[in-house]
C-alpha positions in Angstrom: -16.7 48.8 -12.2 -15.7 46.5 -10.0 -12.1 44.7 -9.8 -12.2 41.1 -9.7 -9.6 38.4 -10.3 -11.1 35.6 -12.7 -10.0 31.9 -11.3 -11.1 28.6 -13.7 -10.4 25.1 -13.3 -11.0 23.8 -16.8 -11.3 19.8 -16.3 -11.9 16.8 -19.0 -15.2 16.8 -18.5 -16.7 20.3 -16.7 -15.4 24.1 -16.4 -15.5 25.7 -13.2 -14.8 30.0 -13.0 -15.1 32.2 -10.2 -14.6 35.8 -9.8 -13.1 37.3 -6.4 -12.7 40.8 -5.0 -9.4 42.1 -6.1 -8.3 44.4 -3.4 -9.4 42.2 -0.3 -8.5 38.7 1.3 -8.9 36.7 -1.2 -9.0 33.3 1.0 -12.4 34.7 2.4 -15.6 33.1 1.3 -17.0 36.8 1.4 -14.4 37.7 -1.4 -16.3 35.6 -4.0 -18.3 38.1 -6.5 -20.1 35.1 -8.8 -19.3 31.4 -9.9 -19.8 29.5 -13.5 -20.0 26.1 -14.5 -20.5 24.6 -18.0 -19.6 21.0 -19.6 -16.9 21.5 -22.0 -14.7 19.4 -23.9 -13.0 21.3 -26.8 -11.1 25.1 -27.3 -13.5 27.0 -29.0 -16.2 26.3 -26.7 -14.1 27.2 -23.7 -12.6 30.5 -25.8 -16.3 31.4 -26.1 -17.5 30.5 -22.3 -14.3 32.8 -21.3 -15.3 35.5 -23.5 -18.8 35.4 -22.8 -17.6 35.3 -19.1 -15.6 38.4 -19.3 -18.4 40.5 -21.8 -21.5 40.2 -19.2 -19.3 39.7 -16.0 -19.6 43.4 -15.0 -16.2 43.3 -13.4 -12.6 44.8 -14.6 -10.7 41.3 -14.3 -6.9 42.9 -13.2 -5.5 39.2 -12.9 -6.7 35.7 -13.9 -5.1 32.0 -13.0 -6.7 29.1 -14.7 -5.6 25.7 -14.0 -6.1 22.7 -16.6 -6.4 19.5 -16.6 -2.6 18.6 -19.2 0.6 19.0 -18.5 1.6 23.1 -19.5 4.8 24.0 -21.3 6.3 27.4 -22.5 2.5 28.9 -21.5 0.1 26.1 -23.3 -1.6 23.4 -22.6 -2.7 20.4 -24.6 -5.9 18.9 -22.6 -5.1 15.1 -21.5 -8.9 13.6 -22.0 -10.5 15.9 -24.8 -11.2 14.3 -27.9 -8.9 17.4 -30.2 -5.5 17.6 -28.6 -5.9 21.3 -29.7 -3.0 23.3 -27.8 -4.6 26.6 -25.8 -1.4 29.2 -25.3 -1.6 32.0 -23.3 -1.8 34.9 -26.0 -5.2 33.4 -27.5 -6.6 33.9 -23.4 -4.8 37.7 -23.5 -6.8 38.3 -27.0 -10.2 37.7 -24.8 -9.6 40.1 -22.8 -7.7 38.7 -20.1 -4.3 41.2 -18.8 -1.5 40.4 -20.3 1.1 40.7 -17.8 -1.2 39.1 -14.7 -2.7 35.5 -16.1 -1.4 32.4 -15.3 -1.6 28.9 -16.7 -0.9 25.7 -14.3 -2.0 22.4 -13.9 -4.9 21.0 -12.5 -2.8 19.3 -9.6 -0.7 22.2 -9.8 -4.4 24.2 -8.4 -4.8 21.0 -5.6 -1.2 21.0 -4.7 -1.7 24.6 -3.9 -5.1 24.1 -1.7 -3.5 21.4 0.4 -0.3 23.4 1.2 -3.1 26.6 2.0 -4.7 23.8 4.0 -1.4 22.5 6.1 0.0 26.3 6.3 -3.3 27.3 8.4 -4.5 29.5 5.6 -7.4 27.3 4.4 -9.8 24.9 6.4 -10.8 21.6 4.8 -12.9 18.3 5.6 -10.3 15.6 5.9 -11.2 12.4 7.4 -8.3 9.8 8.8 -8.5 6.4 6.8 -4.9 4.9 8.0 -2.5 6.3 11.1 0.8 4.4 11.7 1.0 2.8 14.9 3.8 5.2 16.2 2.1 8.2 15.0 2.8 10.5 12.6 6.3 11.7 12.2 6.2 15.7 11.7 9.3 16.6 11.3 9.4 15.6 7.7 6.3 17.3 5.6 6.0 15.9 2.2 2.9 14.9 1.1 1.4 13.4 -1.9 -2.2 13.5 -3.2 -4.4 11.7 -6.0 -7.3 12.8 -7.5 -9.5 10.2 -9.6 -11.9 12.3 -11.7 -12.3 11.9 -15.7 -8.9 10.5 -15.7 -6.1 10.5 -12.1 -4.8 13.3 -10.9 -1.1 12.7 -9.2 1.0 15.6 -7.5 3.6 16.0 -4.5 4.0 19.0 -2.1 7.5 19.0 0.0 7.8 20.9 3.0 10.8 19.5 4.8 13.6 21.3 6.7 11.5 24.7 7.2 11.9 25.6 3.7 9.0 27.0 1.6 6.8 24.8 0.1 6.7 23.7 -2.9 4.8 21.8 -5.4 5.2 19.4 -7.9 2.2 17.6 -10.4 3.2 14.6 -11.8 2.4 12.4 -14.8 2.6 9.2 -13.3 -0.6 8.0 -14.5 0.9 7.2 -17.8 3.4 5.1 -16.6 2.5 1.6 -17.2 0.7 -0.1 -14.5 2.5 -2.3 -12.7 2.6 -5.0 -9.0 -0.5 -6.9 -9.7 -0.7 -10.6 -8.2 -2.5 -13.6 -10.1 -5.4 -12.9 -9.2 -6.0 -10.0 -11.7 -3.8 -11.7 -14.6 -6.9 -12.8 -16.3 -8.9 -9.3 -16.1 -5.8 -7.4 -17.1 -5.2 -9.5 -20.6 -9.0 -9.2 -21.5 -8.3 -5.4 -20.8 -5.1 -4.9 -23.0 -6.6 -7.2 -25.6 -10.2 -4.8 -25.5 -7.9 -1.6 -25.5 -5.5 -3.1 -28.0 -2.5 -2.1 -25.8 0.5 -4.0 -25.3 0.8 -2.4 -21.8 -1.9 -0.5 -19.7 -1.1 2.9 -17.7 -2.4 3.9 -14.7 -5.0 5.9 -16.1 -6.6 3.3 -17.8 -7.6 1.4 -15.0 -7.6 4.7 -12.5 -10.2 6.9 -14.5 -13.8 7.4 -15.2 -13.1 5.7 -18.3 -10.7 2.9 -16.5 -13.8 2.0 -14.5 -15.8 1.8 -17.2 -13.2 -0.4 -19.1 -13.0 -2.8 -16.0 -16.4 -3.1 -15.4 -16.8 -4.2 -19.5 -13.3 -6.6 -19.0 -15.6 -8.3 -16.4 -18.7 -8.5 -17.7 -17.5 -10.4 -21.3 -16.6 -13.8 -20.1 -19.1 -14.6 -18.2 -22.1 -13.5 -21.3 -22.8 -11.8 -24.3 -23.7 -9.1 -22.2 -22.9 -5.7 -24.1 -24.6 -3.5 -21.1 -22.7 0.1 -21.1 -23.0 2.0 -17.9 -21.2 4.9 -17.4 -18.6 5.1 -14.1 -20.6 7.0 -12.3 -23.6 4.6 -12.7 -21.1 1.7 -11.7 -19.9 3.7 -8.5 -23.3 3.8 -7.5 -24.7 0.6 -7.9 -21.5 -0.3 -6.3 -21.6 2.1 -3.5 -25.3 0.9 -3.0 -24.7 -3.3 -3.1 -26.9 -3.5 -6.1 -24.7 -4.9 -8.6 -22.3 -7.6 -7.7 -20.4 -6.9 -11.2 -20.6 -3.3 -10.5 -18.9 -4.0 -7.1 -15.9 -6.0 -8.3 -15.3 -2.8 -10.8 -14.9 -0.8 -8.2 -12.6 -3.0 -6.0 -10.6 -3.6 -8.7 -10.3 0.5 -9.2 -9.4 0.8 -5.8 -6.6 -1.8 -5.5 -5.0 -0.2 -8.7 -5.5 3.5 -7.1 -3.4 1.8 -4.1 -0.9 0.4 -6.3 -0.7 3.8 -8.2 -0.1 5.6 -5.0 2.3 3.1 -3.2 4.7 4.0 -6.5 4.2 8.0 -5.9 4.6 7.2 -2.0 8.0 5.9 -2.8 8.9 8.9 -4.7 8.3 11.3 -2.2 8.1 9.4 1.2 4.9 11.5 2.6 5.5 11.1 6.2 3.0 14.5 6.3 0.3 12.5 4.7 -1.4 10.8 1.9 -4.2 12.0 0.3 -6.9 10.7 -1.7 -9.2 13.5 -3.2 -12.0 14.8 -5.3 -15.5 14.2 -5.8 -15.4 10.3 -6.6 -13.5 10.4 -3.3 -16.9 12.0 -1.7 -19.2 9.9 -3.3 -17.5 6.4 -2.7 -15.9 7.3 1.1 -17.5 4.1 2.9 -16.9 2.3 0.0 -13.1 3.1 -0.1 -12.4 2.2 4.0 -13.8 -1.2 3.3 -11.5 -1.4 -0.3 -8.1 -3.1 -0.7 -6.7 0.5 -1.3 -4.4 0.8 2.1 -3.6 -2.7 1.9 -2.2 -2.8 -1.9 -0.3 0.8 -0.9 1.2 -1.2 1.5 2.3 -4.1 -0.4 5.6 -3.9 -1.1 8.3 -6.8 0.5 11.1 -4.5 0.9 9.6 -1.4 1.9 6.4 -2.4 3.9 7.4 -0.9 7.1 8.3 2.1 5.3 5.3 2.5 3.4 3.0 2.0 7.1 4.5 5.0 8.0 2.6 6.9 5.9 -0.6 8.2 6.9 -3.3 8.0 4.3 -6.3 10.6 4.7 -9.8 10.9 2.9 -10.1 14.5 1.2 -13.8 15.0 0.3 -13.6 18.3 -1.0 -13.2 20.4 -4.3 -9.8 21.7 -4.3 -8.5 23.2 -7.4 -10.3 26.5 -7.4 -9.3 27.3 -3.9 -5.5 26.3 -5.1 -5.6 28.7 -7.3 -7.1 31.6 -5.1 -4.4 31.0 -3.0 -2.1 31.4 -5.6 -3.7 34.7 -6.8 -3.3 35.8 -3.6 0.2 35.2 -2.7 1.1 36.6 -6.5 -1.5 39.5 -6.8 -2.9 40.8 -3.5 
């Protein structure tokens, strides 16, 4: 039978797995044996989409890394957006039938961070388009980067690559902060939101999120009528997106100034003079949209670090990442 190495990026909302060829570059497109996908929200039904995986792959699997979209500690995860905050350890994934001593856990930024450091070592090629360069260029000689994925809820991670060292990686949970730098313009919208979400503060993630632009769009929508319209975010994006819904395209403004807001506090943190970058596939689907958004300008809002914060270039990333993150970790751990 075949030898295959079993990758899966297990997100709030949909399950990705592929299978590569064991015992050849792994990074190659032509290494990729088969690739799953399945909506999945809870334990059990992704113990039994493994299992089933593994019973009628027709492969060996010598080594497995599956990222996840939760914070992992002492090999388990508790998923951030499913509904059971059921917590998946490594020894229930070992009793399926993956190897004991070659399966790793990581986050779901963990997987991305990975990808773009592939990407920026030369290993990987990606699509990335330039959305802000700083007037005196970009300064190389200092490599961190930071990127943030919007999906189901906001991804945030760092990679640092300064001084010729390694690189490394860091994921982040930021996005439960509480959110934070808003002018009066938004102090209306943002008390209708904490009263309809009962919160006494609001994170990042509940404005930053499927279900943040969901909540906004809802926040706007009550004073002006009775109006109890649900449409999903992605129905919202589009109608956005497509200058349908005038409603629809305030939602999304206001989802990109607090993504710029979000990322001008994990730009301080790890001054990305290598980049910033904005991923995923809401990224891909709202790319014009974004370039004409407030998202670079709130970024840059800050009185005592403005100059600071235009020295970071800020790049579109329409691509799936987390799958090829953690190829590229298979391969530099297995191969």
């Amino acid at each position: 039978m075949q030898e295959a190495i079993l990758l899966m990026d297990i997100g709030g909302t949909h399950t990705r797995a592929r299978l590569v060829r064991a015992r050849e570059e792994m990074l190659s497109a032509n290494s990729i044996l088969a690739e799953h996908g399945a909506d999945i929200a809870d334990k059990q039904t992704l113990l039994a989409f493994i299992r089933t995986l593994l019973t009628q792959s027709g492969c060996v699997v010598t080594a497995a890394v599956l990222s996840f979209a939760g914070p992992v500690k002492t090999a388990a995860v508790t998923m951030t957006n499913w509904p059971r905050q059921d917590a998946i350890n490594i020894a229930e994934l070992v009793a399926l039938g993956l190897p004991a001593t070659q399966t790793d856990i990581i986050n779901d930024m963990e997987a991305a961070a990975l990808c773009l450091i592939a990407y920026k070592t030369g290993r990987v090629q990606l699509e990335v388009h330039e959305l802000y360069t700083p007037a005196g260029g970009c300064q190389q000689h200092f490599n961190n980067a930071i990127l943030i994925i919007p999906g189901t809820g906001v991804g945030v991670a760092g990679i640092v690559m300064a001084n010729g060292a390694a690189p490394a990686h860091v994921s982040c949970e930021l996005q439960h902060t509480a959110a934070a730098g808003f002018d009066d313009a938004y102090a209306d919208l943002l008390a209708r939101l904490r009263h309809q979400l009962h919160k006494d503060h609001l994170s990042w993630e509940d404005l930053v999120s499927g279900q943040g632009l969901e909540n906004i769009y809802q926040a706007l929508l009550y004073p002006n009528s009775g109006d109890q319209t649900h449409l999903t975010a992605a129905a919202i994006a589009s109608r956005a997106v497509a200058g349908t819904d005038k409603t629809c395209r305030e939602a999304l403004a206001c989802y990109y100034h607090a993504a710029g807001a979000l990322t001008q506090v994990v730009a301080l943190a790890f001054q990305p003079f290598a980049g910033i970058y904005l991923g995923g596939e809401t990224t891909t689907k709202n790319m014009a949209f974004i370039r004409h958004s407030s998202f670079v300008a709130k970024l840059q809002d800050n009185n005592q670090r403005r100059d600071l914060l235009q020295s970071f270039p800020v790049y579109l990333l329409p691509a799936y990442l987390n799958l090829t993150g953690a190829q590229y970790l298979a391969c530099r751990n297995y191969q």
